[in-house]
N, C-alpha and C positions, 0 to 999 in steps of 0.2 A: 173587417173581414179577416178571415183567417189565413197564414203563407204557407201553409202545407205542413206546418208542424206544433198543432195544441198541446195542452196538458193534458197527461193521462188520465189521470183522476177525472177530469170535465167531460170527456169522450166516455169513462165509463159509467157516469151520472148521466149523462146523453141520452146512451145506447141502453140506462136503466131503463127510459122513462118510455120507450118502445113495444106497443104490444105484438108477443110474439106467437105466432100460429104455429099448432101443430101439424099443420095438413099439408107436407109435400108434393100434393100430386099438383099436375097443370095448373088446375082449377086455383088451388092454394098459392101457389107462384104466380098467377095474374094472367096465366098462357091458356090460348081457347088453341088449343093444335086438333087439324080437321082430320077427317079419315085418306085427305087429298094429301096430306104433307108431304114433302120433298127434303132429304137430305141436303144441306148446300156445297157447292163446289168452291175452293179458292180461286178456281179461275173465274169465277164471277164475281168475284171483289170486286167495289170500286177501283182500287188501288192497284190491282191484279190487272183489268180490264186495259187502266189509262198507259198500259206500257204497249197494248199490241191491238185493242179494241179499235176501229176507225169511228165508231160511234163514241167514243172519248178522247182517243190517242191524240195529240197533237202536236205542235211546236210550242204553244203552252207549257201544256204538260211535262216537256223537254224542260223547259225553263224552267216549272218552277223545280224539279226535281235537283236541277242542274246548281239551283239556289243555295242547296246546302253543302257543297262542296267545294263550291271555286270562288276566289275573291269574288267581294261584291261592292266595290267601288262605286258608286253614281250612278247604283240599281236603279233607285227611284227617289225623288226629292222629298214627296207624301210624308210630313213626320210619321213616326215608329217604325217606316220600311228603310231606316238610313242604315251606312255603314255600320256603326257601334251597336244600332237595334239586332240586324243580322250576324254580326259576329257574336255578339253574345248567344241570341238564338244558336247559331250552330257549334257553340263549343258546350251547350248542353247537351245536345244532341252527340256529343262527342262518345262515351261508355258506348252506350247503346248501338253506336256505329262501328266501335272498332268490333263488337262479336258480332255484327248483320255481316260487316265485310271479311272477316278472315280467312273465309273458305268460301266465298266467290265462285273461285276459279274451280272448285266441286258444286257448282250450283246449288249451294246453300247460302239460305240470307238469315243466320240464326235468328230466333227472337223476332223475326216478321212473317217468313214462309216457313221456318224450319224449328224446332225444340234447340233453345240453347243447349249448347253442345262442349262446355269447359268443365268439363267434370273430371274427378281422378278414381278411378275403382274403390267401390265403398268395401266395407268389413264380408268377411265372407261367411262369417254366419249372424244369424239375427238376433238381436240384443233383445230380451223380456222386455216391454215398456208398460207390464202389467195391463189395465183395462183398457177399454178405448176412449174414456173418459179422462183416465189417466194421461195416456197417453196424446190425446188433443188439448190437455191442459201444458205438456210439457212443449210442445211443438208451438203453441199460441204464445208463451214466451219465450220463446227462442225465435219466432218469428218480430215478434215486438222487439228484442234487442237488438233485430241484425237490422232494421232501420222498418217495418214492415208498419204501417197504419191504422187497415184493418186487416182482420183474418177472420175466414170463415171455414168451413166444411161440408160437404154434401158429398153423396153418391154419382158415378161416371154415369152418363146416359148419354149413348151411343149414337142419338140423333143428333146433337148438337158439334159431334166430332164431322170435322170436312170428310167429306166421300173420297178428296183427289188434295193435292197442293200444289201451288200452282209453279211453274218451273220458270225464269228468268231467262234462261240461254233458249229454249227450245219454243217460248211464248204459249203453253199449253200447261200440258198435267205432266204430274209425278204421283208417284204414290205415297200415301197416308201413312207410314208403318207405325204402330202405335199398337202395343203389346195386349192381350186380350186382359191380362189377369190382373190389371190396375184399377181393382173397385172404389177410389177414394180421390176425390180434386178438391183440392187446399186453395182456398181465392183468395188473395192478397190484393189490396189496394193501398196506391199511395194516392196521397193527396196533392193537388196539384197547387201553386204559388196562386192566390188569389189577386195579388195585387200586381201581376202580371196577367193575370186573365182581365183583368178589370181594363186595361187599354185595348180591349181586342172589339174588331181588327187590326194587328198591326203585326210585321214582325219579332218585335217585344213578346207579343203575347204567347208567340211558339214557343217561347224556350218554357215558360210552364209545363208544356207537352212533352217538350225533350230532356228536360230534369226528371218528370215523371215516368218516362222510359227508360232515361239511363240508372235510376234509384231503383225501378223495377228491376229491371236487367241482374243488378249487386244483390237483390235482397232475394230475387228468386235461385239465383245460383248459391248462395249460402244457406240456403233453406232446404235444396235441394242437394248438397253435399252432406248438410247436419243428417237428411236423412237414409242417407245412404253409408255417410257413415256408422249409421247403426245397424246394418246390413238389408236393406229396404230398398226397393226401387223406387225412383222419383225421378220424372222428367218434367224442366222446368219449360211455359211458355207462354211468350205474351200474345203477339197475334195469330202467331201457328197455330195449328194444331185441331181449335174446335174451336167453336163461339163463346165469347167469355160472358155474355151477357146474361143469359141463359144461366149459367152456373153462380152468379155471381148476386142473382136474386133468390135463385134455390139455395145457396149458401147461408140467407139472413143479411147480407149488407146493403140493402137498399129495395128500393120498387122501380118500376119501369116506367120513364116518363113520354110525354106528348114528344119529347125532341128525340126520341130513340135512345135514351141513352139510364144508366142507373142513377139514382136519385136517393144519397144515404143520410141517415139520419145526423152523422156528424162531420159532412164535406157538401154536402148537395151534392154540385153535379160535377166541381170539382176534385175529379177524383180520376185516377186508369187504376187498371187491373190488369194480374197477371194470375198465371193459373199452374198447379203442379199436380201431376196424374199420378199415383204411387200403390202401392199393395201395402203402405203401414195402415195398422187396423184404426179406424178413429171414428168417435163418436158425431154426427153430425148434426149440424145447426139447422135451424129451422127460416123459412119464410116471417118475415116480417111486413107488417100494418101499419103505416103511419100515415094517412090521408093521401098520399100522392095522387094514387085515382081519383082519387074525388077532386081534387086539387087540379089536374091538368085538364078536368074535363070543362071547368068554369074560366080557367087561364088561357092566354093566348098568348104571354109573353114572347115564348118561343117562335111563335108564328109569324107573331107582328114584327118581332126586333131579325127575323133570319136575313138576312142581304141578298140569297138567294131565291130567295122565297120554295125553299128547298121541304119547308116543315109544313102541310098542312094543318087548318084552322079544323080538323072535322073528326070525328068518333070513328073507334077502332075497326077496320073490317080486313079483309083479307084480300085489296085489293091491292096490285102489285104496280109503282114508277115503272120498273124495269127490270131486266134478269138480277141485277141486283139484289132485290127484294127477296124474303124468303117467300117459300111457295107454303099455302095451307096453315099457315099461321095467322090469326085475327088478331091485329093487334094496331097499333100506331105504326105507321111506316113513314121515314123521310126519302125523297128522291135526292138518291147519292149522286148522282150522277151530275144534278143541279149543284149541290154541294159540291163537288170534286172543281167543277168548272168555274167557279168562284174561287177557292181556291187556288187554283192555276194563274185564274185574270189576277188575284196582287199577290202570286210568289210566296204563298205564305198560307198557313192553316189557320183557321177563321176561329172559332171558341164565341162566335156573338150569342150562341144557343148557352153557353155554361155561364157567361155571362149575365145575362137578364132575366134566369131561373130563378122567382124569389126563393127558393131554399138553399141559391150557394151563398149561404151566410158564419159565420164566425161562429160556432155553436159552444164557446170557453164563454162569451159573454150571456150574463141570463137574461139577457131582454131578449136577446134569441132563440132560446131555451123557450122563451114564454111565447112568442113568435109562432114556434114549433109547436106546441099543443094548442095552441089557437087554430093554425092551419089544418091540424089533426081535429077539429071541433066541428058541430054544426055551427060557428060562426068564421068559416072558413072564406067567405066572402068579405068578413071586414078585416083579413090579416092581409088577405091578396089587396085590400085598398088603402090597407095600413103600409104594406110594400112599396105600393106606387106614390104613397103620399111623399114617404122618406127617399123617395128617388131613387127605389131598387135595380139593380141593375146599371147608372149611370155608367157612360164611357170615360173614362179618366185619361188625361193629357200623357202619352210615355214622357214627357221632358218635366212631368211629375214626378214620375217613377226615378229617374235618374235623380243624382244629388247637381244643387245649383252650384254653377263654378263661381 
């Protein structure tokens, strides 16, 4: 499997082999959105919710938050939740922490409720970058050199930006401010360590998640100065702001799977995303095809391997776990809320769903490659059996993952 960083060349033979749609609308992107839709709030995050909700909030919840910050000595004896698993976990997690915490004490948590916010004043007139062709060509490697994975483009749609954000000191709302004249969101993904997701459950396996934030964090604030310093507006974000998901399929980097989450043609499902909203003029990518629907309609992995039993087994409709849930959207929904409380019970973020996706696979090797247009086939039934023959998904030892003394 792959550790978050393939060869370029094989990623772009990959991402050749991908049929791509031209048809942006809903329909095209995989989203049935009803005439009932609702804007969503961050204060109905899962994550929002467990700090003031009584229907999640707990002493849990305390704990496991409380996990990533204070020694954790003889937390739990369960290998991969030990000291050395946790400290390594939380010194990934380390970037990403220091710009969520710097301005706190102004009830901002950059990068989770709020637009990273480390920027220095860009040029003050605007530099030609000729077409928008052009110009999404030059920004796609400048993106790729400043550490970025994938990159996509698409158009701002207003629905998927949060109505409110949710406020830390006050346990409610703040306001969205979020400039009207920003027609263009840059999707970036990194990739996350495979072979750190490969032991999960475990505290091991978080630091996948927390490299994949604090990488985000550097690669969007550099992308987001490149383009400012060409006299452009760009505000960088990962969980603030608007739904990344949404954008991140309208983009071209992947489809939407059974577990809720994107599904790309050269990370599966290991992979986060970050997002930048800007007025530079850029050509935009299109919605891509590679079997996933048809794939998670026949699969259960996700279902069967989840701990919480947070993912249902059942076809897409617009029925809601909890305020969590978006409203008027038909689609695959997991119950966050079972997820979060799992979670909590071992101190630590789960990843069992990224795990036993048979497409998070190593996609530089070509038997995976060949894997992939199998699944993308009418014999999509003997690649998902071809999957579970090779023992897709297995749980791997973390005292694997370490080196033996």
């Amino acid at each position: 499997m792959h550790t978050g960083r393939g060869d370029a060349a094989k990623r772009a033979r990959t991402r050749a082999l991908i049929p791509v749609s031209a048809d942006s609308s809903d329909a095209g992107c995989g989203f049935c959105v009803g005439d009932d839709f609702e804007r969503f709030s961050q204060v109905d995050d899962v994550f929002s919710r467990s700090r003031f909700d009584p229907e999640i909030h707990s002493d849990k919840a305390d704990r496991f938050y409380s996990t990533y910050r204070r020694p954790l000595a003889d937390w739990r004896a369960a290998k991969g939740f030990q000291q050395n698993d946790y400290a390594f976990r939380n010194a990934t997690w380390h970037v990403a922490d220091v710009f969520a915490e710097m301005y706190e004490d102004d009830d901002r948590r950059d990068g989770f409720l709020d637009p990273l916010s480390m920027l220095r004043e860009g040029a003050t007139e605007r530099h030609e970058m000729g077409t928008p062709e052009r110009a999404a060509q030059l920004l796609k490697h400048a993106a790729a050199a400043a550490g970025a994975d994938l990159v996509g483009v698409t158009a701002y749609d207003h629905r998927w930006t949060y109505t409110e954000r949710f406020s830390v000191q006050t346990g409610g709302a703040k306001p969205n401010d979020l400039p009207e004249d920003l027609d263009n969101v840059i999707v970036i993904g990194q990739a996350m360590d495979s072979t750190l997701i490969d032991t999960a459950p475990s505290a091991l396996s978080g630091a996948a998640t927390g490299m994949g934030y604090s990488h985000d964090a550097v690669v969007l604030l550099t992308l987001a100065q490149y383009i400012r310093n060409l006299g452009y507006q760009a505000i960088p974000s990962m969980n603030d702001t608007a739904l990344a998901i949404p954008y991140a399929i309208k983009a071209g980097l992947g489809e939407y799977g059974k577990h809720g989450l994107v599904i790309t043609p050269e990370f599966g499902t290991s992979v986060r995303f970050g997002k930048i909203f800007t007025d530079l003029p850029l050509v935009h990518d299109h919605p891509i095809r590679f079997g996933v629907k048809e794939m998670c309609e026949i699969c259960n992995a996700c279902s069967k391997g989840c701990p919480s039993k947070a993912i249902p087994d059942a076809a897409p409709s617009t029925d809601r776990h909890n305020k969590s849930n978006l409203v008027g959207v038909k689609k695959w929904s997991i119950d966050g809320e079972k997820c979060f409380n799992y979670w909590s019970k071992i101190n630590s973020d789960c990843s069992v769903c990224v795990r036993v996706c048979p497409y998070t696979r190593d996609y530089t090797r070509r038997r995976n490659r060949a894997w992939q247009r199998l699944a993308a086939s009418p014999l999509r039934r003997l690649a998902l059996w071809i999957d579970r023959r090779q023992g897709g998904g297995e749980r791997h030892q973390t005292e694997d993952w370490w080196p033996a003394g």
